[in-house]
C-alpha positions as CSV (number, residue, x, y, z in Angstrom):
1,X,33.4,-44.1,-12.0
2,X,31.4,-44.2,-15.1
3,X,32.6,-44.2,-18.6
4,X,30.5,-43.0,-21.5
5,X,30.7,-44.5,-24.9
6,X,30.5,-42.5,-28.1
7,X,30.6,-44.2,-31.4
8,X,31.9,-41.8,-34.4
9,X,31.1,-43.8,-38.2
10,X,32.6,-43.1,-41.3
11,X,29.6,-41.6,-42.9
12,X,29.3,-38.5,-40.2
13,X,27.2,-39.5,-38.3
14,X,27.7,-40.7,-34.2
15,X,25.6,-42.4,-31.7
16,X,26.1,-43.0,-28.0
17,X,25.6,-46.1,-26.1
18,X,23.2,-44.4,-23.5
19,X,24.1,-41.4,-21.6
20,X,24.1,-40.7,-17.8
21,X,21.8,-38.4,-16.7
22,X,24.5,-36.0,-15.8
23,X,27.2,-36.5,-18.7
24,X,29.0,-33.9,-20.1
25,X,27.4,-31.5,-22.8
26,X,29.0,-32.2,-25.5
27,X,28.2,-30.2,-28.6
28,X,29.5,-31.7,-31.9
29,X,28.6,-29.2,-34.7
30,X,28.5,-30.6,-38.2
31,X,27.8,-34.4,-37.4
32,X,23.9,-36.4,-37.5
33,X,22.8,-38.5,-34.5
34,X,22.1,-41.6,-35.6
35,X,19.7,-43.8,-34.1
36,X,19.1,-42.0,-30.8
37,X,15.2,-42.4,-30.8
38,X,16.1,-46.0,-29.9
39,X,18.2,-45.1,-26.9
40,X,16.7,-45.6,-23.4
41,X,18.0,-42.5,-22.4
42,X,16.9,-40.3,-25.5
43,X,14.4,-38.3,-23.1
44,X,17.6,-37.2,-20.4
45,X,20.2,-36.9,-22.7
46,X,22.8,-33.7,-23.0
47,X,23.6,-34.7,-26.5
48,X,20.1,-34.4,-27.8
49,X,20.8,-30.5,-29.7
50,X,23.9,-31.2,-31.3
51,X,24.0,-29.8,-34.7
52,X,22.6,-32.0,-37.5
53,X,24.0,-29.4,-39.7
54,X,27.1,-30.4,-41.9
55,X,28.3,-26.6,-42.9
56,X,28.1,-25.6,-39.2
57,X,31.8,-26.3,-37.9
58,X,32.1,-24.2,-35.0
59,X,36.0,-25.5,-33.5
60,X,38.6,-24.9,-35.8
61,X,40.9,-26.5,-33.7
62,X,39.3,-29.8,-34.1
63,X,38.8,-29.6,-37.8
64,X,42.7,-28.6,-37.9
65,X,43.5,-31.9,-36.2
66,X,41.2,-34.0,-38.0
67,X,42.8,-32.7,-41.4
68,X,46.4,-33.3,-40.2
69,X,45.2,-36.8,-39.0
70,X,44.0,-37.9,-42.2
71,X,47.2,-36.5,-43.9
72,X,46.3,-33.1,-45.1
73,X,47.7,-29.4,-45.1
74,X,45.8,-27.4,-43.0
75,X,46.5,-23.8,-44.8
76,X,45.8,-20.4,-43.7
77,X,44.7,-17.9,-45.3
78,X,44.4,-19.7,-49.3
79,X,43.0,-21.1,-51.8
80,X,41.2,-24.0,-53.0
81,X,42.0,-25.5,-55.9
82,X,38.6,-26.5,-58.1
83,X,38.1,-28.4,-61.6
84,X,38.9,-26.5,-64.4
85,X,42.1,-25.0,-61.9
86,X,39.8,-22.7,-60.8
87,X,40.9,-21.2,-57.4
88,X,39.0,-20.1,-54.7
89,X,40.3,-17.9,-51.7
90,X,39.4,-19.2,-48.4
91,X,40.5,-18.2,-44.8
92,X,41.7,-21.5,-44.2
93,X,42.1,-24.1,-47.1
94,X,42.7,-27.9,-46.5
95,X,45.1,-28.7,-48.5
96,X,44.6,-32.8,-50.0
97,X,47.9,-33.6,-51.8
98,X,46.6,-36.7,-53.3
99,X,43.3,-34.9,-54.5
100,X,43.2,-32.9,-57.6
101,X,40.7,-30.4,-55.3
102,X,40.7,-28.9,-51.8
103,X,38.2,-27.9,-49.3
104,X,37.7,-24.4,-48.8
105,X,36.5,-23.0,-44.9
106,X,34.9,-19.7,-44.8
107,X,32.6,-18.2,-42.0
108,X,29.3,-18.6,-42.3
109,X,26.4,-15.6,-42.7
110,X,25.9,-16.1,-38.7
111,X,29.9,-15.0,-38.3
112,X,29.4,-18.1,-35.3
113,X,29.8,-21.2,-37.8
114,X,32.0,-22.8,-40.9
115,X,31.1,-24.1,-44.0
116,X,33.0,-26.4,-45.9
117,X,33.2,-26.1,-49.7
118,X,34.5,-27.8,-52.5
119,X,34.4,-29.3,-55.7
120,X,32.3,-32.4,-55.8
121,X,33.4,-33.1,-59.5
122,X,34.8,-36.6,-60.0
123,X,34.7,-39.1,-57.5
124,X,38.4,-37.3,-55.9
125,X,37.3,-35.7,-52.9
126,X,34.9,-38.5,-52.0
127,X,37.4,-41.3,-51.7
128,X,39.4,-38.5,-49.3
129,X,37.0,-37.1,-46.8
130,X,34.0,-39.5,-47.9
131,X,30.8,-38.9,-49.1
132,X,28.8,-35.0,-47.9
133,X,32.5,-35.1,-46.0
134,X,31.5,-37.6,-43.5
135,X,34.8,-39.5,-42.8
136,X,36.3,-35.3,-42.2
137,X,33.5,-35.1,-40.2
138,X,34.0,-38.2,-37.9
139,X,37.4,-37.3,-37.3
140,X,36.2,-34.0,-36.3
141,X,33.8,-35.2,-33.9
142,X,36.2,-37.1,-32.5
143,X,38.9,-34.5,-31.8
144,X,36.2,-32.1,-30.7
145,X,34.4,-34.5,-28.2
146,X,37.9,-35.5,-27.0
147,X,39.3,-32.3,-26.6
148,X,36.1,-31.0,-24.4
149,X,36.4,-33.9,-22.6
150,X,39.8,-33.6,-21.7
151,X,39.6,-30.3,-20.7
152,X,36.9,-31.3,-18.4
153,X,39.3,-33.8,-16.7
154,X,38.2,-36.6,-18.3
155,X,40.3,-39.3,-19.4
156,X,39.4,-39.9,-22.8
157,X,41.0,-43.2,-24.9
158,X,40.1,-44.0,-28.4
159,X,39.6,-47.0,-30.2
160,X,39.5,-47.7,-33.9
161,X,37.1,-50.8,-35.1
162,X,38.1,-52.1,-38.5
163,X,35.3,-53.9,-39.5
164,X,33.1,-51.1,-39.2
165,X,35.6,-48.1,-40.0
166,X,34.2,-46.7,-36.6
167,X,35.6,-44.9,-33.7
168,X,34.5,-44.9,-30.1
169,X,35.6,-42.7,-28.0
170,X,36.1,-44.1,-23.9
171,X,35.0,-40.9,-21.6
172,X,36.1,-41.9,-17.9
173,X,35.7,-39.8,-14.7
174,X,32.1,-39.8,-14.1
């Protein structure tokens, strides 16, 4: 039994630690490969067309989970608070008590994806969910890697690395 490695950093992006040929397609919207053009499996690899796109959240179940993990109110059906206390309605809103903003999640034009907006004013939102949302975005990929996984039967365990504020995810049953 094989058991895949996938490394999620605090800035957004992931990277694997070379993929079997057969490994499960995993498709993690909203997160940036990083550095697979040096992996010796880059030419066989599932992972290959995941979504380089930030605004194209596609699992709102993951997102949910990642907000509630980092300590946020995932809100239905609100609005995001802006500078100025300008508000702006949202079908889901995540809610970041310590912030003086929030991050608003509409539909995209497709009607398939999610964008995330918010107000970049002040340095608030960036020491919550990181810079361009990338530690929102880690978690994310981690909850939506691990949740396909499991539901593939995998066994997935996670594992947090201080030093580099990354998280790799353990995928056995290969």
């Amino acid at each position: 039994m094989k058991t895949v490695i996938l490394t999620f950093n605090p800035n957004g992006t992931y990277h694997c630690h070379g993929l079997p040929g057969a490994a499960l397609p995993l498709y993690i919207d909203g997160l940036r490969q990083a550095g697979c053009h040096t992996c010796p499996e880059f030419a066989r690899c599932t992972m290959s067309s995941w979504s380089k796109d930030a605004a194209g959240i596609t699992d709102l179940e993951a997102l949910e989970a990642a907000s509630k993990e980092l300590g946020f109110e995932w809100v239905k059906a609100g609005s995001a608070r802006g500078w100025g206390g300008a508000l702006r309605p949202a079908p889901y809103v995540i809610r970041i008590a310590k912030a003086k903003f929030d991050i608003a999640v509409t539909p995209s034009k497709d009607g398939q994806t999610y964008e995330l907006a918010t107000d970049w004013h002040g340095n608030w939102m960036a020491q919550h969910v990181g810079d361009k949302y990338g530690k929102l975005l880690q978690h994310y990929g981690v909850h939506k890697a691990g949740n396909y996984a499991r539901k593939m039967g995998k066994i997935v365990t996670r594992t947090f690395i201080p030093q580099s504020n990354t998280v790799k995810l353990h995928i056995t049953g290969y």
